[in-house]
MILUMRO-694200 format. One line per 5 residues: for each residue x, y, z of N, C-alpha, C. Coordinates in Angstrom, 2 decimals. Layout:
! residues N
X/Y/Z/X/Y/Z/X/Y/Z; ...;
//
This chain:
! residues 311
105.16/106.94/48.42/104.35/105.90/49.04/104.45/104.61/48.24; 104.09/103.49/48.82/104.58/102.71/48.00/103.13/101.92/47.57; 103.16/101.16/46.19/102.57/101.19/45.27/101.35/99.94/45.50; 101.65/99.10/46.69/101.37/97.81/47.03/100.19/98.31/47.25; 99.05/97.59/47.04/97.38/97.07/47.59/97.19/97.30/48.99;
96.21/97.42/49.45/95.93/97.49/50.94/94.76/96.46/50.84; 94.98/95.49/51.53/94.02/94.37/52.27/93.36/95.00/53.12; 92.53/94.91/53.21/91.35/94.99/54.58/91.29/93.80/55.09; 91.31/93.33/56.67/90.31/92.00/57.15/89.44/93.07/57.77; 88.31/92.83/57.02/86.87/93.30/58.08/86.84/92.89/59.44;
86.40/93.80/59.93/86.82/93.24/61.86/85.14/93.28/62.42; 84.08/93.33/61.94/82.75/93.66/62.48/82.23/92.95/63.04; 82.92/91.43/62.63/82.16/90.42/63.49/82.79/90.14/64.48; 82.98/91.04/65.09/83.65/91.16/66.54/83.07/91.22/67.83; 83.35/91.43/69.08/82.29/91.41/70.05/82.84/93.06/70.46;
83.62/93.67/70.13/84.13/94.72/70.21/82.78/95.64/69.36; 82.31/95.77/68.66/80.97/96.26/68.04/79.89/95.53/68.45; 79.08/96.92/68.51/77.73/96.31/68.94/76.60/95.32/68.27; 77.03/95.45/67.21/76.04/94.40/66.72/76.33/93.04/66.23; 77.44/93.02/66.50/78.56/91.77/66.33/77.62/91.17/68.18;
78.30/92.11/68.69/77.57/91.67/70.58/76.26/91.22/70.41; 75.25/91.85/69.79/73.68/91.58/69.49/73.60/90.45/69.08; 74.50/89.92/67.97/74.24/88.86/66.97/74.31/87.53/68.02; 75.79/87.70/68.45/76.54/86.79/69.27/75.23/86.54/70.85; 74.93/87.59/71.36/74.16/87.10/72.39/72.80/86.45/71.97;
72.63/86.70/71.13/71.10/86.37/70.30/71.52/84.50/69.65; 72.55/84.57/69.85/73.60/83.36/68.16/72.14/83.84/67.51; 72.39/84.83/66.79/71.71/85.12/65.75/72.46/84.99/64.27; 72.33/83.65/63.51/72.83/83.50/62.40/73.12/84.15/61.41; 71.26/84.99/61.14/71.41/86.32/59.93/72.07/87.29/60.35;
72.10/87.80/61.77/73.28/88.47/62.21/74.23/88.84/61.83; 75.23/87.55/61.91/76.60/87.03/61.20/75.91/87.58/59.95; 75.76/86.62/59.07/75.37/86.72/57.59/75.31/88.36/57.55; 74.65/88.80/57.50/74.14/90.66/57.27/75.98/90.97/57.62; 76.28/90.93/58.37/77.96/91.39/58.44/78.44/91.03/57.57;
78.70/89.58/57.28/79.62/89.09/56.44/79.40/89.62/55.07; 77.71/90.21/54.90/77.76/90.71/53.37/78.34/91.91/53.12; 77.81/92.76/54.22/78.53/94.18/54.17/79.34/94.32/54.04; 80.33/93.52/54.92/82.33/93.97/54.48/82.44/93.27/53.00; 81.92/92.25/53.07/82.27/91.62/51.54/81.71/92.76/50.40;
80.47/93.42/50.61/79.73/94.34/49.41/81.06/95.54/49.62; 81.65/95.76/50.59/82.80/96.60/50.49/83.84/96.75/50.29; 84.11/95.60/49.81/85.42/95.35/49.29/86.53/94.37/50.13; 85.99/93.87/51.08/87.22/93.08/52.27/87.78/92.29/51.75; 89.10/92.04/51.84/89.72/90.84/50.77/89.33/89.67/52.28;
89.26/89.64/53.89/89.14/88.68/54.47/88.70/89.31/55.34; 87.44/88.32/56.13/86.55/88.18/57.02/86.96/87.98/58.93; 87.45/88.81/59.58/87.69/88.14/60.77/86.50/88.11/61.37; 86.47/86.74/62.25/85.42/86.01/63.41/86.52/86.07/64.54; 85.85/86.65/65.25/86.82/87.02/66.71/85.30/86.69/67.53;
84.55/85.96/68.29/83.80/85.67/69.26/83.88/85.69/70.54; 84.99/86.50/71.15/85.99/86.60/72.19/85.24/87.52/72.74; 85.57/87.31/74.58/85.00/88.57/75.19/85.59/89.38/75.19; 84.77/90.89/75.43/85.01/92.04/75.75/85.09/92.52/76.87; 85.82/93.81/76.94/84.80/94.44/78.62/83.68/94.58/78.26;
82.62/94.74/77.15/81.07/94.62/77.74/80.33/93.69/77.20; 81.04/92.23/77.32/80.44/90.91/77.44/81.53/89.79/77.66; 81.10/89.27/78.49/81.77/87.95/78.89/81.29/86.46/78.07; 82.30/86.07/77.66/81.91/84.81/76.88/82.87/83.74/76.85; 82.51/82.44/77.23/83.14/81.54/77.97/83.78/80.77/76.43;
84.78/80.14/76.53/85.42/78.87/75.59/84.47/78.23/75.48; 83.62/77.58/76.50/82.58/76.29/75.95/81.57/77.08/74.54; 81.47/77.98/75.41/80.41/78.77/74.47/80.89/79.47/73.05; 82.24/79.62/72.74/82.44/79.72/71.49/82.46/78.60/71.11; 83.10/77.85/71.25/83.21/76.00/70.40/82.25/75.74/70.16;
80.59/76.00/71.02/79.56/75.67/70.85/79.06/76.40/69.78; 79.23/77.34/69.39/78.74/78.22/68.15/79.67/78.20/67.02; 80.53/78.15/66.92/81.39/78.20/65.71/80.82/77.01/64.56; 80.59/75.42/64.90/79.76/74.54/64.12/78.64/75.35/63.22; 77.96/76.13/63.92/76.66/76.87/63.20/77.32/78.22/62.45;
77.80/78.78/63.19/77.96/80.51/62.68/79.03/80.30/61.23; 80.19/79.36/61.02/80.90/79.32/60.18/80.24/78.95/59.09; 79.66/77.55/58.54/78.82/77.22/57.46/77.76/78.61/57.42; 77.15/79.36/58.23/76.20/80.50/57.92/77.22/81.47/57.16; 78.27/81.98/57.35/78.65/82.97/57.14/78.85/82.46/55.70;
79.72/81.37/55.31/80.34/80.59/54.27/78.77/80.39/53.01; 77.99/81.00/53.64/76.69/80.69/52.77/76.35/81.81/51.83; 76.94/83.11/53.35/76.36/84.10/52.75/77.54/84.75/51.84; 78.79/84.60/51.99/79.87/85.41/51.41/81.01/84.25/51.24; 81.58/84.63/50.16/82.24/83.21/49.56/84.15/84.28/49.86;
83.83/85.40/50.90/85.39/86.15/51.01/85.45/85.07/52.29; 87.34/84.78/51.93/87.63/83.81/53.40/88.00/84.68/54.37; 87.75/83.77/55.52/87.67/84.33/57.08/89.22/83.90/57.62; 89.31/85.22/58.33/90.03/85.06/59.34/90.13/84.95/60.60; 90.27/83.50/61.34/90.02/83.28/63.07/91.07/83.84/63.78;
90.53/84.50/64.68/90.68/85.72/65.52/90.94/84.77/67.31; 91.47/84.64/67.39/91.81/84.26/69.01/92.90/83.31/69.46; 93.69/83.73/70.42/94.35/83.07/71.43/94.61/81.84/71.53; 93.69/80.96/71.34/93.49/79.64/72.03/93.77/78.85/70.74; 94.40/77.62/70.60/94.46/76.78/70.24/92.77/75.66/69.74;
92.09/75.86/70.68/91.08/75.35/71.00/90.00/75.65/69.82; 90.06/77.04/69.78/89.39/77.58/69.07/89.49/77.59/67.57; 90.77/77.18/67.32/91.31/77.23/66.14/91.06/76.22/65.41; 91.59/74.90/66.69/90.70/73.66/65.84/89.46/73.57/65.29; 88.34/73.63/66.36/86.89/73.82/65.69/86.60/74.93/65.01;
87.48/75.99/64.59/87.00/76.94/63.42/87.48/75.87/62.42; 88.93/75.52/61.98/89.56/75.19/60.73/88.81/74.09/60.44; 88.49/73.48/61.34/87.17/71.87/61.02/85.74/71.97/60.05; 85.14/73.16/60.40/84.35/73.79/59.81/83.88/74.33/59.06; 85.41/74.85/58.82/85.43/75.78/57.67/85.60/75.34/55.87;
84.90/75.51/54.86/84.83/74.79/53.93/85.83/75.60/52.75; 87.22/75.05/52.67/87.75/76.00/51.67/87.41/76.19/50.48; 86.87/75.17/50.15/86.03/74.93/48.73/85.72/76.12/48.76; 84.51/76.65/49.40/83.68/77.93/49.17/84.63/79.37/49.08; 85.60/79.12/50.43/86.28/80.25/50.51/87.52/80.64/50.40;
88.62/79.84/49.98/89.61/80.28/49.85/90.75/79.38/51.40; 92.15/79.44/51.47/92.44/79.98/52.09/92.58/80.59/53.40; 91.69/80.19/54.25/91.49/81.17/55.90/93.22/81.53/56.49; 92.61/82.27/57.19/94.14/83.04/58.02/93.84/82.42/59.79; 94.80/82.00/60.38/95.00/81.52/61.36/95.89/83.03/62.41;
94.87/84.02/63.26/95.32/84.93/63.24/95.41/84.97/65.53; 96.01/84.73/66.07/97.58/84.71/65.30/98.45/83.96/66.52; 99.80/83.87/65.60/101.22/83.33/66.37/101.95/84.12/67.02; 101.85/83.72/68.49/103.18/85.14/69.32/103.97/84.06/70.04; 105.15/84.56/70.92/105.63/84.03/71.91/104.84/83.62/72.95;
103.81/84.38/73.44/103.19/84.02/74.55/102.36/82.93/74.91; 101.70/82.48/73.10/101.07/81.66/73.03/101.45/80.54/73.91; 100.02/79.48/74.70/100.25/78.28/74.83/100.04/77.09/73.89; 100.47/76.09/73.96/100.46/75.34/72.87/100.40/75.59/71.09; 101.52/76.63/71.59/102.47/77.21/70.02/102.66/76.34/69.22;
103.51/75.40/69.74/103.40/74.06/68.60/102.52/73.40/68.14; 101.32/73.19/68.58/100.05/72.59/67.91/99.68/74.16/67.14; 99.42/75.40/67.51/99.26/76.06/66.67/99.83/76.01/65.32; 101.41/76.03/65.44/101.96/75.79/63.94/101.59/74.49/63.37; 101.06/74.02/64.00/100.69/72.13/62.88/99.28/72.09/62.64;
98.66/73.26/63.38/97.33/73.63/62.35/97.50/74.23/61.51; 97.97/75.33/60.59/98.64/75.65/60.21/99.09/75.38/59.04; 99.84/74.03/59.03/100.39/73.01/58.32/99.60/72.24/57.97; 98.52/71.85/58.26/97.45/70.61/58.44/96.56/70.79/57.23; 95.88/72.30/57.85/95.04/73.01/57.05/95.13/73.80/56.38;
96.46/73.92/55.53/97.27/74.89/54.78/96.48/76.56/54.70; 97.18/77.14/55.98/96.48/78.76/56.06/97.20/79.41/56.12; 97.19/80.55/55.63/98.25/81.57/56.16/98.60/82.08/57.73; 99.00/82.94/58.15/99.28/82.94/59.78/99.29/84.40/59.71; 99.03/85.03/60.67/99.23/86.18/61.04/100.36/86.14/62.64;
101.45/86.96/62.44/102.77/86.38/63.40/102.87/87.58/64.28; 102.37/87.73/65.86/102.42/89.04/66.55/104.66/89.09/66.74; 104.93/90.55/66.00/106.40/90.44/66.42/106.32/91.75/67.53; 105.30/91.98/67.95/105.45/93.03/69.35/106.02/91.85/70.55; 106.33/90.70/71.03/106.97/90.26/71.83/107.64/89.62/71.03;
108.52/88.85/72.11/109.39/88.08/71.34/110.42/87.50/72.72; 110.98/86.18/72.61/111.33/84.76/73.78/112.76/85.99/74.65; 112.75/85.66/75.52/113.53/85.65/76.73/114.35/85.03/77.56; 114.59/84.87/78.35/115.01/83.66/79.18/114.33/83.83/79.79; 113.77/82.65/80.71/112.62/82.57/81.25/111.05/83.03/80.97;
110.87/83.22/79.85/109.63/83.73/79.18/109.77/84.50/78.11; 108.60/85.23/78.20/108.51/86.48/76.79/108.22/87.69/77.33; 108.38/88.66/76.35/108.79/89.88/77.14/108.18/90.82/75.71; 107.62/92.19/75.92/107.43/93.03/74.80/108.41/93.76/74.19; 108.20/93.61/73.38/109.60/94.36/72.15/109.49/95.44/72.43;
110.69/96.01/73.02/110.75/97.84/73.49/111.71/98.54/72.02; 112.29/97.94/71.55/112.72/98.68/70.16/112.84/97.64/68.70; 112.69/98.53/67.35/112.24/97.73/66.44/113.24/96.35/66.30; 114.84/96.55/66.83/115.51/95.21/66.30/115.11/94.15/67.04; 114.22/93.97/68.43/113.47/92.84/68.68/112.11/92.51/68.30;
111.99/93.39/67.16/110.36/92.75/66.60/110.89/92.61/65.38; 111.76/92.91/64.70/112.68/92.77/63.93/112.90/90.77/63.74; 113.50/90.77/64.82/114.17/89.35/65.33/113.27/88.50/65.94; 112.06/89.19/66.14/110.78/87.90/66.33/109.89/87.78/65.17; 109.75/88.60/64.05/109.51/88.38/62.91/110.12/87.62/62.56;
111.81/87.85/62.32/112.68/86.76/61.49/112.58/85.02/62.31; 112.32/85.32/63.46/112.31/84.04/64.61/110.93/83.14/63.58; 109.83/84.08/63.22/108.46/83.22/63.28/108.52/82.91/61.85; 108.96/84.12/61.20/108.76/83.15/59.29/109.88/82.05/59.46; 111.00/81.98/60.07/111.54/80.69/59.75/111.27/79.53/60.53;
110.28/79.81/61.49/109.62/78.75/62.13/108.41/78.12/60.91; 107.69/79.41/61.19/106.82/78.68/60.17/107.20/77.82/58.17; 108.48/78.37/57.92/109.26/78.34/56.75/109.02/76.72/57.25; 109.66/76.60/58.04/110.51/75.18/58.28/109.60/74.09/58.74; 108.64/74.76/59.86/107.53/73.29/60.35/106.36/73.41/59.65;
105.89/74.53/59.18/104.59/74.47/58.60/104.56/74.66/56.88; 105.58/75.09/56.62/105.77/74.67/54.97/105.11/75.75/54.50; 105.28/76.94/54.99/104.55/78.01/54.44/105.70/78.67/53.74; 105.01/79.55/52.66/105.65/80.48/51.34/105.88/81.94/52.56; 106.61/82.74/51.69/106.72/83.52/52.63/105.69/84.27/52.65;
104.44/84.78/51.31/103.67/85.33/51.04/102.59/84.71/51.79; 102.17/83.84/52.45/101.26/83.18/53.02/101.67/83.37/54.94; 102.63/84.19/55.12/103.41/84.94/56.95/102.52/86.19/56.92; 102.04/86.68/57.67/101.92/88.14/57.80/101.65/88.69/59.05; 103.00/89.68/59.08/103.46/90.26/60.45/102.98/91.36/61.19;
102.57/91.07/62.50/101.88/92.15/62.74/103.08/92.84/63.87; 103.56/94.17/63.72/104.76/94.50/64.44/103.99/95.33/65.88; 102.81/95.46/66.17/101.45/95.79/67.02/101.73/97.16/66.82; 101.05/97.82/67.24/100.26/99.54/66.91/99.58/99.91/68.23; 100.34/100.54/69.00/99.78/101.55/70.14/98.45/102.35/69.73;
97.52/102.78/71.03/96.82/104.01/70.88/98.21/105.20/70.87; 97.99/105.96/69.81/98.86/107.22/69.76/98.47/108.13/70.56; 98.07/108.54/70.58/97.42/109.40/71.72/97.74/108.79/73.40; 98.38/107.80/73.96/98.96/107.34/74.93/99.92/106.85/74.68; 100.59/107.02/73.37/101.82/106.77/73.45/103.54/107.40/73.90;
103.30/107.27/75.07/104.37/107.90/75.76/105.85/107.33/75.63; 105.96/105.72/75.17/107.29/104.75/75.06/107.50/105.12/73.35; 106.72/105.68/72.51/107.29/105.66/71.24/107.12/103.90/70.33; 106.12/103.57/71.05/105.59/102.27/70.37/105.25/102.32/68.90; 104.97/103.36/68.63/104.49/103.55/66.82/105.59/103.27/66.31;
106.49/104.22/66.86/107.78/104.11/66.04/108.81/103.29/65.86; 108.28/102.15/66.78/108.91/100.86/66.62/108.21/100.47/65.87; 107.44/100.07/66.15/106.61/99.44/64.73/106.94/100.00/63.49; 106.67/101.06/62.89/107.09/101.58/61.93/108.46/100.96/61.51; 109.29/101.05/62.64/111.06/101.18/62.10/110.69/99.82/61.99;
110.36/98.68/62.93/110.44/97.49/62.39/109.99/96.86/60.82; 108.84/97.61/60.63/108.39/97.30/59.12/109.67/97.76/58.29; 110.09/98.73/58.53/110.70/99.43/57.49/112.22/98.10/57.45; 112.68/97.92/58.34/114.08/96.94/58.65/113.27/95.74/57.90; 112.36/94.88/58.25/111.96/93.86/57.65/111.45/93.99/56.08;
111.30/95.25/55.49/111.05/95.79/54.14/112.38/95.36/53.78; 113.78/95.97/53.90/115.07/95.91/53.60/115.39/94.47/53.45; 115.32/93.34/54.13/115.67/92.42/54.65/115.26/91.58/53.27; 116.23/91.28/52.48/115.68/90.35/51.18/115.31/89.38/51.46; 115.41/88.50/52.31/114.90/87.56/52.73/113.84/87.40/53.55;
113.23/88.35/53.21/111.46/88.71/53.84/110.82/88.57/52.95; 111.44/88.97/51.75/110.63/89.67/50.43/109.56/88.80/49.85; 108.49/89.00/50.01/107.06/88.41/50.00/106.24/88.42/51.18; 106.77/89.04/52.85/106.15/88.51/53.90/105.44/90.20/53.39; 104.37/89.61/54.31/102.88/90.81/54.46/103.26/91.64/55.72;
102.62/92.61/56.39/102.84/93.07/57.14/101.05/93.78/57.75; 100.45/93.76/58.97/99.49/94.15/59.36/99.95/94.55/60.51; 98.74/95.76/60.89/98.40/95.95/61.80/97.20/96.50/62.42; 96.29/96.26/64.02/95.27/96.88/63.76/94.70/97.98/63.87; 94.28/98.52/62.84/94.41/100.03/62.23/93.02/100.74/63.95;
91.87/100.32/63.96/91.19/101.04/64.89/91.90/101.01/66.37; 93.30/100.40/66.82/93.94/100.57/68.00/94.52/102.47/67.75; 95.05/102.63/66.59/96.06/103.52/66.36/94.92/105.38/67.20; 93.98/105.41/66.77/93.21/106.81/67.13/92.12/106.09/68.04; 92.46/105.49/68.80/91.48/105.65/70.45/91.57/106.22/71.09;
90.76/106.95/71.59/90.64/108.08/72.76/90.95/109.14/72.38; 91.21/109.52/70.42/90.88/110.94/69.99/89.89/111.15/69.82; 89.77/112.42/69.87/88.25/112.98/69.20/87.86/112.60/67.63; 86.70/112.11/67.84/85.85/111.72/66.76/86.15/112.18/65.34; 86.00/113.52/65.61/86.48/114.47/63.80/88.01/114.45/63.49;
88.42/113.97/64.57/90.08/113.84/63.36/90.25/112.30/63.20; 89.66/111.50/64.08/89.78/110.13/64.39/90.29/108.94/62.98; 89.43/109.26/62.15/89.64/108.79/61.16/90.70/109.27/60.01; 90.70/110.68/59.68/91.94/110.87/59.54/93.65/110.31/60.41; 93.30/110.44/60.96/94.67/110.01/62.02/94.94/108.57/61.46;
94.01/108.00/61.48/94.27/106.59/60.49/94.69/106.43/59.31; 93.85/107.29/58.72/94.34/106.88/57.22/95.72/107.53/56.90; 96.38/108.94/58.00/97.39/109.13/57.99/98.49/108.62/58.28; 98.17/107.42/59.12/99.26/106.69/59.87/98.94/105.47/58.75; 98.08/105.39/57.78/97.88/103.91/57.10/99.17/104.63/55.61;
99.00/106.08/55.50/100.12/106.81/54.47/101.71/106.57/55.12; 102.06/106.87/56.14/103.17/105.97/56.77/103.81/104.80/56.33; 102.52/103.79/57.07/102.78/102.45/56.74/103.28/101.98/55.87; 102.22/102.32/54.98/102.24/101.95/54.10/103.88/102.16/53.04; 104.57/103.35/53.50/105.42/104.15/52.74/107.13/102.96/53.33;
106.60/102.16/54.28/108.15/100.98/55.03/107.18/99.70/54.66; 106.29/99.24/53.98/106.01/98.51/53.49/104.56/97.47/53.95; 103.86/98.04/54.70/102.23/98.12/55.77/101.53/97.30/54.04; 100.85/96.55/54.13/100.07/96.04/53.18/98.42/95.25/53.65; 98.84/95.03/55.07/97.44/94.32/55.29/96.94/95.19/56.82;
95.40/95.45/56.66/94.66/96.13/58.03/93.61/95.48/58.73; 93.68/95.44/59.76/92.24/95.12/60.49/91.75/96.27/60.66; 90.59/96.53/60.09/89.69/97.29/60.12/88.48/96.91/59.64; 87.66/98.63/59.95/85.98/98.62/59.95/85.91/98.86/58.22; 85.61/98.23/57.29/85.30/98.49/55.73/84.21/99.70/55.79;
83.45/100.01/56.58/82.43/100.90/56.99/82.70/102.38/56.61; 84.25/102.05/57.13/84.68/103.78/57.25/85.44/103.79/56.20; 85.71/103.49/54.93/86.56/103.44/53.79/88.15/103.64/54.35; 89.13/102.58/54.79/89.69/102.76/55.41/91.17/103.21/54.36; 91.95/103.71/53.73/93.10/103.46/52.76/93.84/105.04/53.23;
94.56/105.29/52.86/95.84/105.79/52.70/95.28/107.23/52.32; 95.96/108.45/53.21/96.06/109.64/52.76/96.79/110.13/51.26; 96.92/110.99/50.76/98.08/111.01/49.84/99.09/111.93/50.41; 100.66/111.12/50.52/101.49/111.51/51.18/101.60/113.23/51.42; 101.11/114.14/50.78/101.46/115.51/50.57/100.19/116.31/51.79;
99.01/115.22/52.50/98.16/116.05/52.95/98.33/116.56/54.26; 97.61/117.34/54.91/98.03/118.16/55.84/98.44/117.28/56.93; 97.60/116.53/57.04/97.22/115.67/58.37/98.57/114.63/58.65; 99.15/114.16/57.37/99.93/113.05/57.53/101.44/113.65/57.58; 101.61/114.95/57.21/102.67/116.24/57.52/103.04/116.21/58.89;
101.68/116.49/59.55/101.16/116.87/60.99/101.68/115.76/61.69; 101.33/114.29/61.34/101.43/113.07/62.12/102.67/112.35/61.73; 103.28/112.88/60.86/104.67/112.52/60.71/105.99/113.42/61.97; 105.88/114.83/61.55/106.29/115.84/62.32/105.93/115.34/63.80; 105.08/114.98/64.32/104.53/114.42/65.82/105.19/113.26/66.07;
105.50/112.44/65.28/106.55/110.92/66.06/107.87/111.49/65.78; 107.78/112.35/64.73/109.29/112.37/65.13/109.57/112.61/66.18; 109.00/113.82/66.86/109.07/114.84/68.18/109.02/113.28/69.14; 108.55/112.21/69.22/108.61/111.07/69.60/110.34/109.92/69.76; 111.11/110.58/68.78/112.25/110.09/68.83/113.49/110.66/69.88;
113.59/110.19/71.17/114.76/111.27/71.67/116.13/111.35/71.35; 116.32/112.75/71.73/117.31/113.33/70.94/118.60/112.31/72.10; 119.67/113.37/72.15/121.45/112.68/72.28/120.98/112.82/74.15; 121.04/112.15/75.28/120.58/112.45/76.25/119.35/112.02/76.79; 118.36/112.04/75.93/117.04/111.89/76.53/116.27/110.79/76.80;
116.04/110.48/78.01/114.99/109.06/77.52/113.58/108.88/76.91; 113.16/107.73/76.56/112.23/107.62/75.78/110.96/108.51/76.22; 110.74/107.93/77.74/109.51/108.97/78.52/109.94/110.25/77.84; 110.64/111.04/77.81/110.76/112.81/78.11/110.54/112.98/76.42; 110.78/112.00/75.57/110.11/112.48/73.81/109.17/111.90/73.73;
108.49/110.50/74.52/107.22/110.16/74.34/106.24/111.32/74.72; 106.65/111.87/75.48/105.46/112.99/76.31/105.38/114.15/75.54; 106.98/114.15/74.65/106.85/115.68/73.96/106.06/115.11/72.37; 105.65/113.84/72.01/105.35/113.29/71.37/103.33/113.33/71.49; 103.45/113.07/72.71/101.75/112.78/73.17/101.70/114.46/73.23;
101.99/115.73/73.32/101.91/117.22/73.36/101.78/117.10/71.96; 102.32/116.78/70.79/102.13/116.94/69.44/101.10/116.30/69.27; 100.42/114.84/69.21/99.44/114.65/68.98/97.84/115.31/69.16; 98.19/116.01/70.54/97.12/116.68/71.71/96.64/117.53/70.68; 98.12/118.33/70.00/97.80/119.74/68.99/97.19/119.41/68.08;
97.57/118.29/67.21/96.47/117.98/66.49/95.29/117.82/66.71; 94.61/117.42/67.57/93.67/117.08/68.35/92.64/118.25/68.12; 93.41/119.22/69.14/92.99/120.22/69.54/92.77/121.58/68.21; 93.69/121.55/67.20/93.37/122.25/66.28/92.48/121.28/65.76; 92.36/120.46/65.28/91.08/120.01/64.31/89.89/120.35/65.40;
89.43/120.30/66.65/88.66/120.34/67.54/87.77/122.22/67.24; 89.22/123.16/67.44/89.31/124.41/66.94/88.42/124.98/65.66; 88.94/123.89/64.61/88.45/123.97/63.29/86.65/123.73/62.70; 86.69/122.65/64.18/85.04/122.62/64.00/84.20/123.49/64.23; 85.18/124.15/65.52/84.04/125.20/66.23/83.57/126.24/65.17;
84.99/126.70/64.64/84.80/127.89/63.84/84.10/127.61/62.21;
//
């Protein structure tokens, strides 16, 4: 496994958790604050603010811009760990980075840069402006006529290499200040073998000397959705022993659940290694017919830890 640190960005102040939702419908300030201390009392090296709707709340652009002025100086009061802005929009990005006081905190992460983005280029000159690091989605990557999702690792591969030398070149960033997110399927529906692109992509951009300093994330609570509860968290920290092993260094995650790395030898990460492989098809096969014999290996895991409780 390899020897590198694991970053946490705390993800709680999210609208994806419920009390992130409470805070946010309330704009309850101490809200925020009470979050921002917890991941910080836990160790988070960075703070994401994601104010974005969910499926169980709708929340308009006016209405984040309108809160970010207040909620950023609150958080910045209570915890001096820098934040990372969490959304899509351009829009949003401005009135976070305006707000935000580096004095206090460091640093913020501008999270994140894909192909799909609109007004990509003002994204990278915030960026540049407000000297932040970036978080770079290489699960798509340009097309003709648009963007399209990376179906194997040498095109997330090649939209990684596409975005650090974008950002190298217009935004004047180090390479240690890029960090790539190659995206992370629910495993448990992973029928295309999406992990294992990701994976292989980290591992190719590990090799690649001319990476050497870029970060690599991904977000860790996508990977065990829709398993059962008692292995749930294992399954993570087994797939964070992976990662980590092609060169994984930064997570979005809950600090709540002590999120880090199995040690390569334990049962679980044996189990969840042996299961993507069964994910790779053999001489003949297409991806569906080992994704499925792939989602049957996961199930077993599933289902024996499920087994294990009863008894």
């Amino acid at each position: 496994m390899s020897d590198q640190k694991l970053n946490i960005i705390g993800e709680l102040m999210n609208n994806s958790y419920a009390r992130a939702r409470d805070a946010f419908t309330a704009r309850s300030i101490e809200g925020y604050q009470n979050l921002a201390r917890i991941q910080t009392d836990l160790g988070a090296a960075f703070l994401t603010l994601n104010v974005d709707g969910t499926n169980r709340i709708q929340v308009r652009m006016e209405e984040m811009l309108a809160f970010l002025p207040d909620v950023i100086p609150a958080i910045q009061e209570a915890s001096t760990t820098p934040i990372s802005f969490d959304n899509p929009s351009v829009e949003y990005h401005k009135v976070a980075l305006k707000y935000y006081d580096r004095k206090k905190g460091g640093m913020p992460i501008v999270n994140s840069l894909a192909a799909s983005r609109t007004n990509l280029d003002e994204m990278v000159e915030l960026v540049k402006h407000y000297d932040t690091m970036a978080v770079v989605m290489a699960s798509e990557h340009f097309v003709p006529g648009g963007t399209s999702q990376c179906l194997n690792p040498q095109d997330a591969y090649a939209a990684a290499k596409h975005f650090v030398e974008l950002l190298v070149t217009k935004a004047g960033r180090r390479l240690d200040q890029i960090i790539i997110d190659p995206g992370l399927a629910p495993v448990g529906a992973d029928t295309y073998g999406l992990v294992n692109i990701g994976l292989d992509a980290m591992r190719m951009m590990s090799a690649d000397p001319d990476l050497k300093g870029v970060h690599m994330i991904v977000g860790l609570s996508n990977f065990a959705w829709g398993t059962p509860k008692g292995i749930r968290e294992e399954l993570e920290k087994a797939y964070l022993t992976l990662g980590m092993e092609v060169g994984l260094d930064f997570a979005l995650a809950n600090p709540e659940k002590t999120p880090g790395p199995l040690p390569a030898n334990h049962p679980v990460v044996a189990k969840l290694r042996e299961a993507l492989e069964q994910g790779r098809p053999l001489a003949g096969e297409t991806s569906e017919t080992s994704g499925y014999r792939q989602a049957e290996a996961i199930m077993a895991i599933c289902q024996e830890a499920a087994d294990a409780v009863e008894r």
